[in-house]
PQR file with spaces between the fields and no chain letter, atoms N, CA, C, O and H, PARSE charges and radii, in Angstrom:
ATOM       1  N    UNK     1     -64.680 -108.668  -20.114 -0.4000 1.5000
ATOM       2  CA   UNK     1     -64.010 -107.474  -19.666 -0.0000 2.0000
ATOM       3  C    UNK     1     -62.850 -107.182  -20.609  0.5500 1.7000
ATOM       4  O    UNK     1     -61.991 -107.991  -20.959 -0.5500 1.4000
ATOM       5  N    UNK     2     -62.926 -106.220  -20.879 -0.4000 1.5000
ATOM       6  CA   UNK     2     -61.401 -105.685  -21.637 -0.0000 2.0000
ATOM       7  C    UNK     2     -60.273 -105.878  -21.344  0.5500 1.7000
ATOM       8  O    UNK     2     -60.039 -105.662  -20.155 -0.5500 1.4000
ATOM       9  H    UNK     2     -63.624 -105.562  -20.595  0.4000 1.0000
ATOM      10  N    UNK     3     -59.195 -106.303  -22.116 -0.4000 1.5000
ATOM      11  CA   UNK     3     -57.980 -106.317  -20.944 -0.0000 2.0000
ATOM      12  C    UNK     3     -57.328 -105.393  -20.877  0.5500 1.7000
ATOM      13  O    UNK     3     -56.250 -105.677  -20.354 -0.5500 1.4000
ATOM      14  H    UNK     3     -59.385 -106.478  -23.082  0.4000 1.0000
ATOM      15  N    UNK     4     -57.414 -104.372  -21.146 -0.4000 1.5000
ATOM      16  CA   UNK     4     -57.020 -103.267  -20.677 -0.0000 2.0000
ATOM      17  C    UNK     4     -57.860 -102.912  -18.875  0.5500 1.7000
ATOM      18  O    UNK     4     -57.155 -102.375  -18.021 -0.5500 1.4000
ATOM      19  H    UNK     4     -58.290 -104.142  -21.570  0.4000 1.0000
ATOM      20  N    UNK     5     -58.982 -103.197  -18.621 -0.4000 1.5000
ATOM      21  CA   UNK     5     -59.680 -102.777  -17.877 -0.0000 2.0000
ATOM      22  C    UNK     5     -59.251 -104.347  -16.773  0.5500 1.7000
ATOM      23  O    UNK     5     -59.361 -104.259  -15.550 -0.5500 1.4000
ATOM      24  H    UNK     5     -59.555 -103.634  -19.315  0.4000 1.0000
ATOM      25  N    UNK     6     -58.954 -105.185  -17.203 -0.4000 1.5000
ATOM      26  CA   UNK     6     -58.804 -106.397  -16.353 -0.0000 2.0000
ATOM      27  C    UNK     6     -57.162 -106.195  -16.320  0.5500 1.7000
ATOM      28  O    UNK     6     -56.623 -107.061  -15.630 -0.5500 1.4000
ATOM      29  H    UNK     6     -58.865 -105.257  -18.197  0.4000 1.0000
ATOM      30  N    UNK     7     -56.503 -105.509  -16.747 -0.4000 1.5000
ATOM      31  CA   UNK     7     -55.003 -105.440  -16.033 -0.0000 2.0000
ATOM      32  C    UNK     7     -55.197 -104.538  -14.885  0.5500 1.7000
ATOM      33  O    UNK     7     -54.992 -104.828  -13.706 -0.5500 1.4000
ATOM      34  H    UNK     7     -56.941 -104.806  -17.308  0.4000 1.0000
ATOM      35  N    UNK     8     -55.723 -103.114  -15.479 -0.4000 1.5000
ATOM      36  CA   UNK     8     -55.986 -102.146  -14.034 -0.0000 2.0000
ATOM      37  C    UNK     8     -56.113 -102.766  -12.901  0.5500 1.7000
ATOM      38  O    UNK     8     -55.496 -102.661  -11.841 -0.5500 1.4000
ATOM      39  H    UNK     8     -55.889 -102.878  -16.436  0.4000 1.0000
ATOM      40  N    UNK     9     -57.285 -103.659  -13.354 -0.4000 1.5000
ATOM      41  CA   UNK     9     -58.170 -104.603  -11.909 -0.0000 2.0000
ATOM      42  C    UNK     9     -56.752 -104.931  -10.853  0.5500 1.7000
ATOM      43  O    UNK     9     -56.549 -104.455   -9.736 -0.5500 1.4000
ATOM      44  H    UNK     9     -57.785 -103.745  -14.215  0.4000 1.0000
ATOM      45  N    UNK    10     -55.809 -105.985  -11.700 -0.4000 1.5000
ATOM      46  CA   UNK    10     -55.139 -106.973  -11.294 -0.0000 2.0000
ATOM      47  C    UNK    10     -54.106 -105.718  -10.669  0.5500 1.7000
ATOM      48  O    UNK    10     -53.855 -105.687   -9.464 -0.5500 1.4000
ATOM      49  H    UNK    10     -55.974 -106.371  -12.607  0.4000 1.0000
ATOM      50  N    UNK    11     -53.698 -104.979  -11.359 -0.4000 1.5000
ATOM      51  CA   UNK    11     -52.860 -103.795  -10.569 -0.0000 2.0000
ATOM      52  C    UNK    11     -53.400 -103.114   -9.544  0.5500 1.7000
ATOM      53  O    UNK    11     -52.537 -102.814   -8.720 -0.5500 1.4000
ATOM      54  H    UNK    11     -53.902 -105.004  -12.338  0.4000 1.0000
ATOM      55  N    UNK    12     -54.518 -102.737   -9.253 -0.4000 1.5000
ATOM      56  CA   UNK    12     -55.068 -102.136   -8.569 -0.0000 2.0000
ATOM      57  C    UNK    12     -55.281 -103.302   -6.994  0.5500 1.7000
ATOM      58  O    UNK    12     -54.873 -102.921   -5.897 -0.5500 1.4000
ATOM      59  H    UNK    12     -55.220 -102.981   -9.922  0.4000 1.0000
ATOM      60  N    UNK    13     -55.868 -104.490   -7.156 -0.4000 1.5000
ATOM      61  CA   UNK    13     -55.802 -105.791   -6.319 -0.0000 2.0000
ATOM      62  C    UNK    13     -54.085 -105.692   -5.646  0.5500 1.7000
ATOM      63  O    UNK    13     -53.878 -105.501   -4.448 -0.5500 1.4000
ATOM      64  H    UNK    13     -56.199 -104.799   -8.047  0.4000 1.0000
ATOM      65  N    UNK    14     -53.262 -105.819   -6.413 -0.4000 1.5000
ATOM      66  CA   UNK    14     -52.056 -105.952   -5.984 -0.0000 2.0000
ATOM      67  C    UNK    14     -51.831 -105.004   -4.834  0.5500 1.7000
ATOM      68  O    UNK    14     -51.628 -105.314   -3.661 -0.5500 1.4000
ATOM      69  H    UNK    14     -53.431 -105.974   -7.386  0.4000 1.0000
ATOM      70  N    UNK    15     -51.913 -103.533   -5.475 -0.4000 1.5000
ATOM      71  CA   UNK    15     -51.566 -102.617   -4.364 -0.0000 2.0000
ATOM      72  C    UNK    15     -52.313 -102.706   -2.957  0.5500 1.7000
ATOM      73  O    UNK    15     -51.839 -102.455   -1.849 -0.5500 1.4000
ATOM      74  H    UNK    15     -52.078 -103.281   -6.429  0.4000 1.0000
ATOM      75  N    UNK    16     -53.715 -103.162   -3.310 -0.4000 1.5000
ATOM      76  CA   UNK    16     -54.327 -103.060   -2.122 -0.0000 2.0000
ATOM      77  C    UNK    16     -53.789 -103.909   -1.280  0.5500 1.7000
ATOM      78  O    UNK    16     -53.622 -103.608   -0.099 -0.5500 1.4000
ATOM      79  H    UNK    16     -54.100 -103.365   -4.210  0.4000 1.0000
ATOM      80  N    UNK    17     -53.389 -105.287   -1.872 -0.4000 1.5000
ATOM      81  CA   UNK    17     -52.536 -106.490   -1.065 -0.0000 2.0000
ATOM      82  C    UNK    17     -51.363 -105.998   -0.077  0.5500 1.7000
ATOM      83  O    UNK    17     -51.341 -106.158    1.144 -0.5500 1.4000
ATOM      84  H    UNK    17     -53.525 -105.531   -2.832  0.4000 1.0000
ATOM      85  N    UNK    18     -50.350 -105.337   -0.912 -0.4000 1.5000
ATOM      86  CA   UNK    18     -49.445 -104.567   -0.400 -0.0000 2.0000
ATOM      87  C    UNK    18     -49.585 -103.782    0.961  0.5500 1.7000
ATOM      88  O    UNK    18     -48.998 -104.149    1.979 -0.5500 1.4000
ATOM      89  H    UNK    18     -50.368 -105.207   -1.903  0.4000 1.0000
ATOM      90  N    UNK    19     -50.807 -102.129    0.880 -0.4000 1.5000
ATOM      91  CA   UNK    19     -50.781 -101.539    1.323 -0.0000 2.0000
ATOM      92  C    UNK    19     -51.733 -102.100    2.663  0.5500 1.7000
ATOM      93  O    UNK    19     -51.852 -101.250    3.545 -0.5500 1.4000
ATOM      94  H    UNK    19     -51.283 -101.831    0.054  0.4000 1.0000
ATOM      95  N    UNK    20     -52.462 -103.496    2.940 -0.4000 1.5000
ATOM      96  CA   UNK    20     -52.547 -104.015    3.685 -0.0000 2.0000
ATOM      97  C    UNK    20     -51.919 -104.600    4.500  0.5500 1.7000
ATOM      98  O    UNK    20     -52.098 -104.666    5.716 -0.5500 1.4000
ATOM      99  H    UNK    20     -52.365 -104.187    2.223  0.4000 1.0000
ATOM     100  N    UNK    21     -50.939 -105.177    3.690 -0.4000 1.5000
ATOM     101  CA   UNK    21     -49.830 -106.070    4.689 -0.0000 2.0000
ATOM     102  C    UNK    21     -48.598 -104.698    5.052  0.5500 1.7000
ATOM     103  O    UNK    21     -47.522 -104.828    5.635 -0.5500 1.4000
ATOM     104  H    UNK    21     -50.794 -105.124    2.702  0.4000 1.0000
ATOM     105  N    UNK    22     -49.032 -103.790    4.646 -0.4000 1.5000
ATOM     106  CA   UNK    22     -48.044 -102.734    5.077 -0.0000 2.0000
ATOM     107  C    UNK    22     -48.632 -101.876    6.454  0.5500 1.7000
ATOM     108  O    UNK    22     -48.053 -101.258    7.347 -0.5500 1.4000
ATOM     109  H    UNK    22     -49.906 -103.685    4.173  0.4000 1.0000
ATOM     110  N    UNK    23     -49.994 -102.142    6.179 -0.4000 1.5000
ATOM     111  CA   UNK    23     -50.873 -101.416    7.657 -0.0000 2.0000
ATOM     112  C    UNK    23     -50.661 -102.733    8.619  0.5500 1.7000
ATOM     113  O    UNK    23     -50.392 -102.381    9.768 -0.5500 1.4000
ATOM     114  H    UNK    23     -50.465 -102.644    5.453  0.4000 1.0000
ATOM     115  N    UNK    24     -50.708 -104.010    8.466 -0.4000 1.5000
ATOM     116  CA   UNK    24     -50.814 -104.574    9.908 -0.0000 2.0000
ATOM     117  C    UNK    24     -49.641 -104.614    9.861  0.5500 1.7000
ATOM     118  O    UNK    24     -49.468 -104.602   11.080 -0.5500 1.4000
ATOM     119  H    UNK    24     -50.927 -104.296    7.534  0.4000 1.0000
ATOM     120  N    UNK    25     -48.497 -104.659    9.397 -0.4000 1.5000
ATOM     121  CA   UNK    25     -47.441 -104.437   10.286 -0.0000 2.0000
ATOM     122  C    UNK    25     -46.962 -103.066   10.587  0.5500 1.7000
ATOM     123  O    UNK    25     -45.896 -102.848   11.161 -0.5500 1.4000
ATOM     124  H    UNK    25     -48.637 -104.668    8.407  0.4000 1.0000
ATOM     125  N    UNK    26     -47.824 -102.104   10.161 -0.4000 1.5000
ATOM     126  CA   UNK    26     -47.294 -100.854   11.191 -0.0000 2.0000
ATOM     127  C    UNK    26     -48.550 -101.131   12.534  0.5500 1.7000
ATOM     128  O    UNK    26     -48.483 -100.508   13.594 -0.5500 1.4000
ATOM     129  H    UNK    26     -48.691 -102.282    9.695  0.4000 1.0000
ATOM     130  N    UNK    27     -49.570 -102.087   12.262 -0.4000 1.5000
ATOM     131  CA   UNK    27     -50.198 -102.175   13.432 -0.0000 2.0000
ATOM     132  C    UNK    27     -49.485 -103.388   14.721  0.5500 1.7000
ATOM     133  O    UNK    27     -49.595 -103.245   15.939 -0.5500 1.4000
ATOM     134  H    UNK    27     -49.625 -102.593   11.401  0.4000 1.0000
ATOM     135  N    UNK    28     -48.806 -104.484   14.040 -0.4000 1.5000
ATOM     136  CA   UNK    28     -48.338 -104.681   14.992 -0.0000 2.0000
ATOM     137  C    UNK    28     -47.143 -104.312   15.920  0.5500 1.7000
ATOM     138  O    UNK    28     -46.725 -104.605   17.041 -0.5500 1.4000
ATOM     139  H    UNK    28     -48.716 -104.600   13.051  0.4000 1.0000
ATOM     140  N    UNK    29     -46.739 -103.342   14.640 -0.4000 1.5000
ATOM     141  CA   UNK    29     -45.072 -102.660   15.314 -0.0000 2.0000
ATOM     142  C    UNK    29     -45.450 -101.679   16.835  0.5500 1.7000
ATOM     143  O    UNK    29     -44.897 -101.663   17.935 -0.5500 1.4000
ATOM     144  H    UNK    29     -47.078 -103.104   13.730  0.4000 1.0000
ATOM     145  N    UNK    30     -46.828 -100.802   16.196 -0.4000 1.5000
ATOM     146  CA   UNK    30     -47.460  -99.913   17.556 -0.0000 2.0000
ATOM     147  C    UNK    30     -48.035 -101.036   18.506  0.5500 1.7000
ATOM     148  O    UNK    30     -47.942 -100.390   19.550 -0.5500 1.4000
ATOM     149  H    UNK    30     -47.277 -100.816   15.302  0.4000 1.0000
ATOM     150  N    UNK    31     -48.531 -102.180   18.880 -0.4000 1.5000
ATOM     151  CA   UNK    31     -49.100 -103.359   19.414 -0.0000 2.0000
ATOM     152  C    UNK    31     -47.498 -103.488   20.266  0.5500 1.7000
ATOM     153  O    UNK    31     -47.402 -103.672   21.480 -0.5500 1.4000
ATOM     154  H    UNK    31     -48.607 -102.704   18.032  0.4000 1.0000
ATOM     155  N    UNK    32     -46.641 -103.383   19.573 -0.4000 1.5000
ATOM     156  CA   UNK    32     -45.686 -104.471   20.553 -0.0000 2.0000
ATOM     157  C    UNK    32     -45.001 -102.523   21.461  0.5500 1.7000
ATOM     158  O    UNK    32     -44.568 -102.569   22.613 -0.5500 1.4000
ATOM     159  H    UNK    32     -46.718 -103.234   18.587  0.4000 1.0000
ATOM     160  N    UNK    33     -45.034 -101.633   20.973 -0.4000 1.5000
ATOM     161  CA   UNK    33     -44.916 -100.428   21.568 -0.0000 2.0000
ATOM     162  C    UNK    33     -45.496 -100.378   22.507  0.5500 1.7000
ATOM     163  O    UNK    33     -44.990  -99.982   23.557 -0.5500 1.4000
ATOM     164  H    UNK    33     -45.386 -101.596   20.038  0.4000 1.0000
ATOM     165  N    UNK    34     -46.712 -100.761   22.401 -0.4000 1.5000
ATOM     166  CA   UNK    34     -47.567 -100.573   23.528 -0.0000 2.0000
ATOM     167  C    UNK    34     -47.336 -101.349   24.696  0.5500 1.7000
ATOM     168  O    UNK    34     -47.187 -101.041   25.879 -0.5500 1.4000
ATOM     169  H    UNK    34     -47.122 -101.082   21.548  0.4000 1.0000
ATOM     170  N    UNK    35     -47.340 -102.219   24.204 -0.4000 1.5000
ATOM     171  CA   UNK    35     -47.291 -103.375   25.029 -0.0000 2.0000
ATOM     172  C    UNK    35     -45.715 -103.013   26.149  0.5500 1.7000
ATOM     173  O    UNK    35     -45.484 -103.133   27.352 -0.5500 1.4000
ATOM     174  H    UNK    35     -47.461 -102.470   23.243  0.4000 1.0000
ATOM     175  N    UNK    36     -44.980 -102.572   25.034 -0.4000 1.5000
ATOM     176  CA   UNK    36     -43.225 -102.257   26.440 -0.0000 2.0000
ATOM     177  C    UNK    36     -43.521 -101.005   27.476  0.5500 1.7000
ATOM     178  O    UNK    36     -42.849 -100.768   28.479 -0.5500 1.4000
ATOM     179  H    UNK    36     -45.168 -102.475   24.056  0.4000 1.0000
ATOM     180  N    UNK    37     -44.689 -100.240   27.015 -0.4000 1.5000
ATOM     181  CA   UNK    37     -44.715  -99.193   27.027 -0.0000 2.0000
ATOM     182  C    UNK    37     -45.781  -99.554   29.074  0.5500 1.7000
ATOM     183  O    UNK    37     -45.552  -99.039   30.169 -0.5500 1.4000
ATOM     184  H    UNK    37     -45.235 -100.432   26.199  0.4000 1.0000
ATOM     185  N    UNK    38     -46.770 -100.543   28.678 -0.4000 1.5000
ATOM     186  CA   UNK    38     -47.415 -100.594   29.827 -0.0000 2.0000
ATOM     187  C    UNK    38     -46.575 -101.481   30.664  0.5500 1.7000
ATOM     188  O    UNK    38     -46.454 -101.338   31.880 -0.5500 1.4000
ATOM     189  H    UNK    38     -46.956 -100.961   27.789  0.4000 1.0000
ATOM     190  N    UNK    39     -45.791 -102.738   29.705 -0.4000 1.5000
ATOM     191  CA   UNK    39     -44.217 -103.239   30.880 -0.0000 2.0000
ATOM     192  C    UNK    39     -44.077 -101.899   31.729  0.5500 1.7000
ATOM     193  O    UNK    39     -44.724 -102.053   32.765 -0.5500 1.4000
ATOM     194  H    UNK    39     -45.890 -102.854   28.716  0.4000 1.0000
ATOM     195  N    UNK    40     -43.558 -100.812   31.689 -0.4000 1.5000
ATOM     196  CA   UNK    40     -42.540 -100.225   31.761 -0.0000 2.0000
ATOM     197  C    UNK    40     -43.218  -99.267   33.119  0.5500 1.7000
ATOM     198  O    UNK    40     -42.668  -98.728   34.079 -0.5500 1.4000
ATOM     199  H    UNK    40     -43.033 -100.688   30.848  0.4000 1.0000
ATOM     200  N    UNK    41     -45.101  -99.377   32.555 -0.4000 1.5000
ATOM     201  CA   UNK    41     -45.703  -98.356   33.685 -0.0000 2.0000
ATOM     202  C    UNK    41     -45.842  -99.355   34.714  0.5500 1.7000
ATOM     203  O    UNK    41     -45.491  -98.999   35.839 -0.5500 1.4000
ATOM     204  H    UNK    41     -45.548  -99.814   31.775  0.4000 1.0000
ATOM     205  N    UNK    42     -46.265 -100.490   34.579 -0.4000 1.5000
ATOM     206  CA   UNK    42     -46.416 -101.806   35.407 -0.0000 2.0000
ATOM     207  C    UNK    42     -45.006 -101.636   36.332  0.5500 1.7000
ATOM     208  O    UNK    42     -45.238 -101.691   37.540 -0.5500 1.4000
ATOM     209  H    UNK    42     -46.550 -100.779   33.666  0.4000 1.0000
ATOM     210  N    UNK    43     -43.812 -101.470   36.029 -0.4000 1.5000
ATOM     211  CA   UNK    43     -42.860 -101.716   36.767 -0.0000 2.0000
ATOM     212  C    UNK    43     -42.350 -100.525   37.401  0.5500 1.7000
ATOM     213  O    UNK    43     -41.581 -100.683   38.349 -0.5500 1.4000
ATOM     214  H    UNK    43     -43.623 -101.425   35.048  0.4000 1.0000
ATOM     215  N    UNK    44     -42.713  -99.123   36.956 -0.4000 1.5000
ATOM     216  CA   UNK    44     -42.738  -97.616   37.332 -0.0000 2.0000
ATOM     217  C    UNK    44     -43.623  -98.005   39.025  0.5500 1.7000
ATOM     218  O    UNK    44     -43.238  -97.936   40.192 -0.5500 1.4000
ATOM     219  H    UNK    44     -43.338  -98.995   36.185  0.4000 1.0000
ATOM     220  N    UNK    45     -44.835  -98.385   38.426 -0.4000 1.5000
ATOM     221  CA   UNK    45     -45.581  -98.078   39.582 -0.0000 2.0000
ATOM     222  C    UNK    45     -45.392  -98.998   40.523  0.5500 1.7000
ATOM     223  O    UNK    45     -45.676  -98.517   41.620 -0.5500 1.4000
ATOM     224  H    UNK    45     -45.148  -98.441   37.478  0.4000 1.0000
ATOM     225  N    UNK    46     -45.025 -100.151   40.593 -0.4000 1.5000
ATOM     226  CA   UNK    46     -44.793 -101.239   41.277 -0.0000 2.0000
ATOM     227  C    UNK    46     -43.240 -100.334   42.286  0.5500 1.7000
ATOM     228  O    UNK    46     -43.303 -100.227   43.511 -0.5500 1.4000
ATOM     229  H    UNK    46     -44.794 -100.542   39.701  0.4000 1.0000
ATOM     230  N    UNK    47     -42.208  -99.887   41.610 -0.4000 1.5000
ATOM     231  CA   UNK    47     -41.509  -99.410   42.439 -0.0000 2.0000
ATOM     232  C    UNK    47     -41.868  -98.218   43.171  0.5500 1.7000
ATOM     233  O    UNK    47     -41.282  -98.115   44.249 -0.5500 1.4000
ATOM     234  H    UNK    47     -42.156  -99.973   40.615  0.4000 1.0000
ATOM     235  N    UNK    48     -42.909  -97.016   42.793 -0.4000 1.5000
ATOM     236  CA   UNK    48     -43.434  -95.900   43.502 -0.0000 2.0000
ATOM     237  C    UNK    48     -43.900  -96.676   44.711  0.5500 1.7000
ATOM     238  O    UNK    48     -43.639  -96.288   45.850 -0.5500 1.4000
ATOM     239  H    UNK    48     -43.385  -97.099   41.917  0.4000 1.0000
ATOM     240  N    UNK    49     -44.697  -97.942   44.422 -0.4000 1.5000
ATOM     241  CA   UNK    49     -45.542  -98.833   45.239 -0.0000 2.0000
ATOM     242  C    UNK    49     -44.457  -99.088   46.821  0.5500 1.7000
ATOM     243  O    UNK    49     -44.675  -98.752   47.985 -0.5500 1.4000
ATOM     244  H    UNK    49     -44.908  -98.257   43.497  0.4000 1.0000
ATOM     245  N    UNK    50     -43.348  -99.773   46.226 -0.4000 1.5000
ATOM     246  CA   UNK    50     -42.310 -100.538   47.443 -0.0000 2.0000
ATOM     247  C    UNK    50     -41.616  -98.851   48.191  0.5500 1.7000
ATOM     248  O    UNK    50     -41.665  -98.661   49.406 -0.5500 1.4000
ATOM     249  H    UNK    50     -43.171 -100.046   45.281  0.4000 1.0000
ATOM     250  N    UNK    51     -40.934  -97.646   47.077 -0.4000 1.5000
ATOM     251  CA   UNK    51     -40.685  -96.915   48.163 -0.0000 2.0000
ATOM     252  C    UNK    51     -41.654  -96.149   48.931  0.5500 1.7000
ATOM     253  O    UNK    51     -41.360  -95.643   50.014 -0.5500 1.4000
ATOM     254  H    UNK    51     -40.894  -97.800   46.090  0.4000 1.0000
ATOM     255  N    UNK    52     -42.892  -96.047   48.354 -0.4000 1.5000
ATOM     256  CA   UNK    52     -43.668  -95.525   49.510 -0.0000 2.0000
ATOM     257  C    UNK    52     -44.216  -96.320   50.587  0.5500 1.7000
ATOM     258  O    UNK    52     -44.563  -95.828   51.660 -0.5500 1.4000
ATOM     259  H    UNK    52     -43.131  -96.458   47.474  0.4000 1.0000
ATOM     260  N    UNK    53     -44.298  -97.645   50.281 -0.4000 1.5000
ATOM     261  CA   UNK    53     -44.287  -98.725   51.735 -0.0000 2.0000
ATOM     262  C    UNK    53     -42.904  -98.341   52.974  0.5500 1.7000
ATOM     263  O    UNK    53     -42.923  -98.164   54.192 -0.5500 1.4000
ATOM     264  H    UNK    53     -44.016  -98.046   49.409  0.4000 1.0000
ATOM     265  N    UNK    54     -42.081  -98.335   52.206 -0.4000 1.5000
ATOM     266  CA   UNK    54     -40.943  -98.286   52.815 -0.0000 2.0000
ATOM     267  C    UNK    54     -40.051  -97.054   53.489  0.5500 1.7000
ATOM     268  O    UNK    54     -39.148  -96.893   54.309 -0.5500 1.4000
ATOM     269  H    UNK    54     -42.066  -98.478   51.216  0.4000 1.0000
ATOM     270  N    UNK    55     -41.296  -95.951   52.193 -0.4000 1.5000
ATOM     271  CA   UNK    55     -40.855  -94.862   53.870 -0.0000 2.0000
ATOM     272  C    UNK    55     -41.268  -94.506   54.639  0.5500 1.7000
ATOM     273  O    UNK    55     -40.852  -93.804   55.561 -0.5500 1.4000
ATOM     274  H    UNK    55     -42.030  -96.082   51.526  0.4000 1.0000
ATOM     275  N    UNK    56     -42.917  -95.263   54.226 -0.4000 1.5000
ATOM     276  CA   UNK    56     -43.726  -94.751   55.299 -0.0000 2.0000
ATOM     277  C    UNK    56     -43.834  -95.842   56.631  0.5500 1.7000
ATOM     278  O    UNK    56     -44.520  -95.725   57.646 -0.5500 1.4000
ATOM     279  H    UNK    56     -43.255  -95.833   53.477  0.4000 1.0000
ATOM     280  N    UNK    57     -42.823  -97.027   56.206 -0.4000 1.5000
ATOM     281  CA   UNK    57     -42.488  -98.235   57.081 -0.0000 2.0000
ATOM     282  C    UNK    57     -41.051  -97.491   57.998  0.5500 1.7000
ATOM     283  O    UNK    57     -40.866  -97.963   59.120 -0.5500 1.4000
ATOM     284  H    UNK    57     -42.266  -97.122   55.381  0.4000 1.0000
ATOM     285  N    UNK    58     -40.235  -96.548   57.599 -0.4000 1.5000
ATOM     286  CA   UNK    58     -39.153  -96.085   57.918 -0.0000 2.0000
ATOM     287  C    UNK    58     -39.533  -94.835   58.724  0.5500 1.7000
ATOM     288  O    UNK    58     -38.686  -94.499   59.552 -0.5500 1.4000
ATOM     289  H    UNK    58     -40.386  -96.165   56.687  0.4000 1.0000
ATOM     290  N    UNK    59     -40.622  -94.093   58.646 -0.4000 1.5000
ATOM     291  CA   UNK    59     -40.711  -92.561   58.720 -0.0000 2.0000
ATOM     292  C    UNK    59     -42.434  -92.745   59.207  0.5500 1.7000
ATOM     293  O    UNK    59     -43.284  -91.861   59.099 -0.5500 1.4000
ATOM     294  H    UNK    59     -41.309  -94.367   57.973  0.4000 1.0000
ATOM     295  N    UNK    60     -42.652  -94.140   59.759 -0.4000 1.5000
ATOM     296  CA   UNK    60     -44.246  -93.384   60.094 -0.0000 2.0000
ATOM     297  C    UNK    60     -45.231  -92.695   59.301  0.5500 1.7000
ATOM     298  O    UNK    60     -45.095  -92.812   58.084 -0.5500 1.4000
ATOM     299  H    UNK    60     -41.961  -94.858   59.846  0.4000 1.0000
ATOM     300  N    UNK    61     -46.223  -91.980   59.737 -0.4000 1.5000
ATOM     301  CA   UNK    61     -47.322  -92.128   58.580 -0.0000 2.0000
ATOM     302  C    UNK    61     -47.092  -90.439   58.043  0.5500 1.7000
ATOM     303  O    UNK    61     -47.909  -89.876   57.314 -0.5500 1.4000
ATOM     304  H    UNK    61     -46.333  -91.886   60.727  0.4000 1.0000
ATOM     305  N    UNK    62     -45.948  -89.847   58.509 -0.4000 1.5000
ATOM     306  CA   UNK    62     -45.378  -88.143   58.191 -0.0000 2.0000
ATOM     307  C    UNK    62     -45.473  -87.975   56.373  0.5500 1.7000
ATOM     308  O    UNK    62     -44.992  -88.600   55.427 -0.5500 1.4000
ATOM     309  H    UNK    62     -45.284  -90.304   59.101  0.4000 1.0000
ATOM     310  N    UNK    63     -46.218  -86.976   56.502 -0.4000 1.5000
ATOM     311  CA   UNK    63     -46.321  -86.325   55.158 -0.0000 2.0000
ATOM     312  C    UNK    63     -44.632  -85.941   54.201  0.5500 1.7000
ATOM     313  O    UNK    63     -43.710  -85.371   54.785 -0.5500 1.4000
ATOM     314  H    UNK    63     -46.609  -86.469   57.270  0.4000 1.0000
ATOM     315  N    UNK    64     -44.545  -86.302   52.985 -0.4000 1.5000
ATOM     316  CA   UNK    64     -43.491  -86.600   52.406 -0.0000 2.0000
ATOM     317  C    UNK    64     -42.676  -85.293   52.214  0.5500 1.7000
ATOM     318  O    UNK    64     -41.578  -85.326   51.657 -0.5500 1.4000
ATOM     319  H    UNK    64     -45.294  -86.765   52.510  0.4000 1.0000
């Protein structure tokens, strides 16, 4: 191979190295987003959960 044509290679290898380790960590940055993101519905709905026990424990089965 030429070395002109075998530096490209080695430059071209590099970037791809790069622009890989640059995608999984924008994939794990959205991974851990996600992840606070369903925390956050998990604990949303868990409290919709307790005050509607609790008013319909307070107020009988009356439309809200």
């Amino acid at each position: 191979m030429a070395p002109k044509v075998q530096e490209m290679l080695h430059e071209n290898e590099a970037r791809v190295k790069v622009l890989t380790e640059e995608w999984a960590g924008k994939w794990k940055e959205m991974a851990n987003i996600l992840q606070v993101c369903h925390t956050i519905y998990k604990l949303f709905s868990t409290f919709v959960k307790k005050i509607s026990t609790w008013y319909v424990f307070n107020n009988g089965y009356k439309t809200m």
